[in-house]
C-alpha positions in Angstrom: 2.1 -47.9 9.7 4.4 -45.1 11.6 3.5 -42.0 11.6 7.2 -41.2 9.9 6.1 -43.9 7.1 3.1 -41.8 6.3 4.8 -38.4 6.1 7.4 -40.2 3.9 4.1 -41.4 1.8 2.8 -38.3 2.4 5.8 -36.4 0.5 6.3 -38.9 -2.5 2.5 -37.7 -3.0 3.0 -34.6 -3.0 6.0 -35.1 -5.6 3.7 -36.7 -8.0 1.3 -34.2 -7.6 -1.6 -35.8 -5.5 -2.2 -33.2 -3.3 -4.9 -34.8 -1.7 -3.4 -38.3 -0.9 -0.6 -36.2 0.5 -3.1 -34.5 2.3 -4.4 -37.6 3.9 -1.2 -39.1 4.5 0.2 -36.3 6.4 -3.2 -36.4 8.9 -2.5 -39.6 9.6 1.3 -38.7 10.5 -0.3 -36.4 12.9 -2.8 -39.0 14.3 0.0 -41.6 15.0 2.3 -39.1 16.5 0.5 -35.6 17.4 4.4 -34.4 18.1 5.1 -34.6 14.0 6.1 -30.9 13.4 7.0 -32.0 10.2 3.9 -33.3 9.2 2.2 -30.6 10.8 4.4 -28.5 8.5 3.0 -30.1 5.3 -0.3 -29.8 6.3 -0.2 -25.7 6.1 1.4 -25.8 2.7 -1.1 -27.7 1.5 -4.1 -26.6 3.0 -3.0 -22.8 2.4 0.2 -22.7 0.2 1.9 -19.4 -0.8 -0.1 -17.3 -3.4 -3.2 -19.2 -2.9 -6.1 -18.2 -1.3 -7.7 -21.0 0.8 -11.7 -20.7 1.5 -12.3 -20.4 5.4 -12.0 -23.9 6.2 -9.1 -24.4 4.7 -7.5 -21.3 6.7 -9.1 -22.5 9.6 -7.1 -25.4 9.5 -3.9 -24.7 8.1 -4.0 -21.8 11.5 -4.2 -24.7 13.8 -2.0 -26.7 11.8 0.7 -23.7 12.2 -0.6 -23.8 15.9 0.6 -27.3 16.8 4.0 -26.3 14.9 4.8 -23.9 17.2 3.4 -25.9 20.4 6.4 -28.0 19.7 8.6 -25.7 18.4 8.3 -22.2 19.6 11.6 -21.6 17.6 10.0 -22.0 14.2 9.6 -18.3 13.0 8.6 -19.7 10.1 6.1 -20.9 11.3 4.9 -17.7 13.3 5.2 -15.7 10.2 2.7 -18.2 8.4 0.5 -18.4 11.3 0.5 -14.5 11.1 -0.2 -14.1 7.7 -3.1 -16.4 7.8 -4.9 -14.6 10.8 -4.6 -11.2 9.2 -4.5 -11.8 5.0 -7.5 -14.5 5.0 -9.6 -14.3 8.3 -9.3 -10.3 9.6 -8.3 -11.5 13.1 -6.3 -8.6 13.9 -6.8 -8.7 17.6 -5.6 -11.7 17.9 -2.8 -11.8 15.5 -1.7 -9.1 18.3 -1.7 -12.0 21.0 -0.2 -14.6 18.2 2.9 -12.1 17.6 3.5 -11.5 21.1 3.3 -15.7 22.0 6.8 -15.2 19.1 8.1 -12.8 20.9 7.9 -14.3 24.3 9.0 -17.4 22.1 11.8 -15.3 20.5 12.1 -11.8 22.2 15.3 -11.3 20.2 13.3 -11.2 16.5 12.2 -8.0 15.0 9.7 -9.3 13.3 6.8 -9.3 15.6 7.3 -5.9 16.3 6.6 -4.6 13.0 4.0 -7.3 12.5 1.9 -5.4 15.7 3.1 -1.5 14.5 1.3 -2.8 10.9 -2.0 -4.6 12.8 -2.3 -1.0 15.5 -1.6 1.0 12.2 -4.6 -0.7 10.1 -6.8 -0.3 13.1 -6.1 3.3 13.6 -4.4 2.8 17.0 -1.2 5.0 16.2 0.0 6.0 19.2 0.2 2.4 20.3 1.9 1.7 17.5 4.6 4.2 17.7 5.2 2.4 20.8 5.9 -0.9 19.6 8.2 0.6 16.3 10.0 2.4 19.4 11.0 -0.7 20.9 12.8 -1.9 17.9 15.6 0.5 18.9 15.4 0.9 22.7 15.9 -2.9 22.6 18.4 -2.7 20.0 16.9 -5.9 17.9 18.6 -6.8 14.5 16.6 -5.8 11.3 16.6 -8.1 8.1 17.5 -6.1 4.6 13.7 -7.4 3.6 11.7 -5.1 6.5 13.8 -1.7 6.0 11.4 -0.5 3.2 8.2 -1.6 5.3 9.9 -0.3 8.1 10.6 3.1 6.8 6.7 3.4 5.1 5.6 2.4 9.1 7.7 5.2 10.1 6.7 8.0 7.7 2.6 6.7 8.3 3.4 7.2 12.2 5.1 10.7 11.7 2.5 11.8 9.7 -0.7 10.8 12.2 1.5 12.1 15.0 1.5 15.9 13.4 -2.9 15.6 13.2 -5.2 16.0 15.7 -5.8 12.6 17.4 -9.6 13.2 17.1 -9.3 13.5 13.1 -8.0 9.9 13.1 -10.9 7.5 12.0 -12.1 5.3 14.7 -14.8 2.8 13.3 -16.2 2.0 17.1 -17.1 5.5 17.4 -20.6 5.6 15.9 -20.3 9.9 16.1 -17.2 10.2 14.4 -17.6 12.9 11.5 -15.3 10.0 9.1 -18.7 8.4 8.8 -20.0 11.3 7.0 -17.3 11.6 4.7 -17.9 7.8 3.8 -21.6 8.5 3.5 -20.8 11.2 0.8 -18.5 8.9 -1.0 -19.9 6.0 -0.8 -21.1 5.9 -4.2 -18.2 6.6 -5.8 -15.0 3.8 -6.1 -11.4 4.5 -5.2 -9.8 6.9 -7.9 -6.6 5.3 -8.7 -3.2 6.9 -8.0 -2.2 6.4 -11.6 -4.9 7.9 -13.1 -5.1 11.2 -10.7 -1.1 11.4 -11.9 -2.4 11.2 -15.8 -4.9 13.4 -14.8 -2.6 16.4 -12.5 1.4 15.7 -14.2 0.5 14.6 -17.7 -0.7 17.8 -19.3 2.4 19.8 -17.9 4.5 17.1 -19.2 2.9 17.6 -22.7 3.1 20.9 -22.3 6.8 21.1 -21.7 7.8 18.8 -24.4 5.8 20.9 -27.0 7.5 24.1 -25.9 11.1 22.4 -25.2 12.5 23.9 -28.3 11.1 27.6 -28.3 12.2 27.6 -23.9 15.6 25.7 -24.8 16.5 25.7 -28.1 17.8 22.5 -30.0 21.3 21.1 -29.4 22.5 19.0 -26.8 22.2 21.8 -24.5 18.3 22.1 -25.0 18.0 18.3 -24.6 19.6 18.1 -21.3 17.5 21.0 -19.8 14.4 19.7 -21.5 14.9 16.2 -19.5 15.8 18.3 -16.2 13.0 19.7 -16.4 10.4 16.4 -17.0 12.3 14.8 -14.2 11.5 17.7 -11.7 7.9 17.6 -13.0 7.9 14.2 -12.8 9.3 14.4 -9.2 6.4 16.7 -8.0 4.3 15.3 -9.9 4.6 11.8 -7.7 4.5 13.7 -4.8 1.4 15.9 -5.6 -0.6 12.8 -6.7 0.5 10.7 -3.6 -0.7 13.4 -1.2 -3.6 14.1 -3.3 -4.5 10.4 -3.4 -4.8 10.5 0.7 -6.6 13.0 0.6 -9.5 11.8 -2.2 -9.2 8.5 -1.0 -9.6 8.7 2.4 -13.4 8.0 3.0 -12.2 4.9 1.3 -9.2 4.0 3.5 -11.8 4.5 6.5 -14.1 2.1 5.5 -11.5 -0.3 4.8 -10.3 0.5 8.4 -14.1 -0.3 9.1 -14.4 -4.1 7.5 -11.1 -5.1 8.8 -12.9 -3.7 12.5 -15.8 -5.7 11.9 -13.4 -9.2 11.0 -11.3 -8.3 14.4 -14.0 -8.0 16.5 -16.6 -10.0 15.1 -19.5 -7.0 15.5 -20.9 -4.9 13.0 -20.6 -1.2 13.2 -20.9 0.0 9.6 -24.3 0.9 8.5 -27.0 -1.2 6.0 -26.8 2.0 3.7 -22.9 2.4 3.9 -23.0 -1.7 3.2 -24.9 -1.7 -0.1 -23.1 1.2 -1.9 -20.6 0.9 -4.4 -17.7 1.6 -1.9 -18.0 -0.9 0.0 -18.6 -3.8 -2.8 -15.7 -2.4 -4.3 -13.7 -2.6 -1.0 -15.1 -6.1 0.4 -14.5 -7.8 -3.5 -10.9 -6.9 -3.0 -10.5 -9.4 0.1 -9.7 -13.0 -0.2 -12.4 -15.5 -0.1 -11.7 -16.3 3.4 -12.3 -13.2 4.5 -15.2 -12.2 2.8 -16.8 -15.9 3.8 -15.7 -14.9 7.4 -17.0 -11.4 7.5 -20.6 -12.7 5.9 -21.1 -14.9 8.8 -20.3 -11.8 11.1 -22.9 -9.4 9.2 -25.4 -12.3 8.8 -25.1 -12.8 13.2 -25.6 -9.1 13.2 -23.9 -8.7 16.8 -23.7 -5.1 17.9 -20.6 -3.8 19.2 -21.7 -3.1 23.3 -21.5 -0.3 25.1 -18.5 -1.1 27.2 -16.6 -2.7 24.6 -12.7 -2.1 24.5 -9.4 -3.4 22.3 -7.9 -6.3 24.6 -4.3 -5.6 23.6 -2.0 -8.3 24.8 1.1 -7.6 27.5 3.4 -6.1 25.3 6.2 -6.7 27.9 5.8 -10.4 28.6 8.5 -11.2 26.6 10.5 -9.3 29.0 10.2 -12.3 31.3 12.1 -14.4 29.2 15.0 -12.2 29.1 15.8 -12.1 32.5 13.4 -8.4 32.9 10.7 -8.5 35.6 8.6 -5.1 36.0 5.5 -5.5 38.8 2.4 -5.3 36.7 1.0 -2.3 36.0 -3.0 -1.3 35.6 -4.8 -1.6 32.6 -5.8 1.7 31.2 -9.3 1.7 29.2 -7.7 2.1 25.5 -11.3 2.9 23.7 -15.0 2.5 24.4 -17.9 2.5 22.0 -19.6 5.9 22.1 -23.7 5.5 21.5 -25.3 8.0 19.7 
């Protein structure tokens, strides 16, 4: 039978609901004719469709699937974008996600997307100035920006102004064994996240309560009093937000560390957080809020128990390769030495 025959079969399967005759069909569309993008295609969906969460084989092989896609067709963004999603959402491979989104753009060098895909991935990882370079290029090279990335565009940009106004040595580095962020995780470790909706019932409510009680005696009644009583809870309400969003930074940010840390630990495939850190409530709360892909991932990293070395650094791709494909050459430049594990 054709390859073409079986992806035909493979689809009528799929139709009826047979996901794994479809499954099978499809594989052997790819082992008649390992060109099949199509096939290929189906494959991914089925191993790890939208709003699933496949286990780690699954992932594993719905990322090479997505990898022969775009072997024979580089154009397929889709097909990036899936590939992306996969690395990052359900096996922590941020470093190489980096190197994945810069094979689009060299692929595509005219699509925005793998730009903010890298400023997110440097972001996570703590790597800001980096990434301020890489949201920079999305106006020095003038690239078009689809309605659907403004609002994750503008959050990048506000994260990136903020880190850019602290000290760069306050900015939690998990390969840094003496950073003082460990300590703050230590003395929270205990504790889970406090929710941003309960520190706003906590901070806003009672001043809303407040108000709405004395409304009449501040206002009087009348449709005059009404309208100043609602000014009013909208202003509160407006600080409010803002109060508790800072405020939620701030008391959450132990947390937000160690998350930085785990998502270190499925990049690089070491272990730098500590046995103590490991068993506390923090982190079961923060590792239980992964997909299952992850979490099977990053117990095969703690159970090998490799120690980050002493000379260990981020290898960041080229972010200018894609250059070459526009017609830009630049003579290559040296690497500089982005981080290194400090030893107690």
């Amino acid at each position: 039978m054709s390859a073409e025959n079986h992806y035909l079969d493979a689809i009528e399967s799929e139709e009826n609901g047979d996901l794994e005759e479809s499954l099978e069909h499809a594989r052997l569309a790819v082992k008649a004719d390992p060109e099949h993008s199509n096939a290929w295609w189906m494959i991914v969906g089925l191993l790890a469709p939208d709003g699933k969460y496949p286990d780690i084989e699954q992932a594993s092989k719905a990322l090479v699937a997505c990898t022969k896609v775009v072997e024979i067709d580089p154009s397929r963004v889709d097909a990036w974008v899936k590939g992306g999603r996969i690395m990052v959402d359900h096996l922590g491979l941020y470093e190489d996600a980096l190197h994945w989104w810069q094979r689009c753009r060299e692929a595509a060098p005219l699509e925005s997307v793998p730009i903010v895909e890298q400023t997110t991935i440097l972001s996570d990882l703590g790597m800001y100035a980096e990434a301020r370079d890489r949201l920079g290029t999305l106006f020095e090279e003038d690239l078009d920006i689809a309605n659907s990335q403004l609002a994750r565009i503008s959050h990048l940009h506000r994260t990136l102004e903020m880190s850019a106004q602290q000290d760069p040595k306050v900015h939690f580095k998990p390969w840094q064994k003496k950073h003082g962020g460990w300590t703050a995780i230590k003395m929270r470790s205990h504790k889970a996240p406090v929710s941003e909706n309960m520190l706003f019932m906590m901070t806003t409510i009672p001043f809303l309560m407040m108000e709405v009680f004395l409304s009449r005696s501040l206002f009087g009644d009348g449709w005059g009093g009404f309208c100043l009583t609602s000014l009013l809870i909208l202003v509160t309400v407006i600080v409010g937000m803002s109060f508790t969003r800072k405020l939620y930074q701030r008391v959450n940010r132990p947390g937000f560390n160690l998350l930085r840390a785990i998502q270190f630990e499925a990049s690089s495939g070491k272990v730098v957080i500590p046995e103590d850190i490991r068993n506390s409530k923090l982190y079961m709360f923060l590792f239980s809020r992964h997909p299952p892909a992850f979490q099977q991932r990053l117990n095969k990293i703690i159970e090998s128990d490799n120690k980050l070395p002493r000379n260990w650094k981020m290898n960041l791709p080229d972010f200018e390769s894609h250059l070459d494909e526009i017609g830009y050459i630049e003579e290559d430049e040296p690497e500089e030495e982005l981080s290194s594990y400090e030893e107690e």
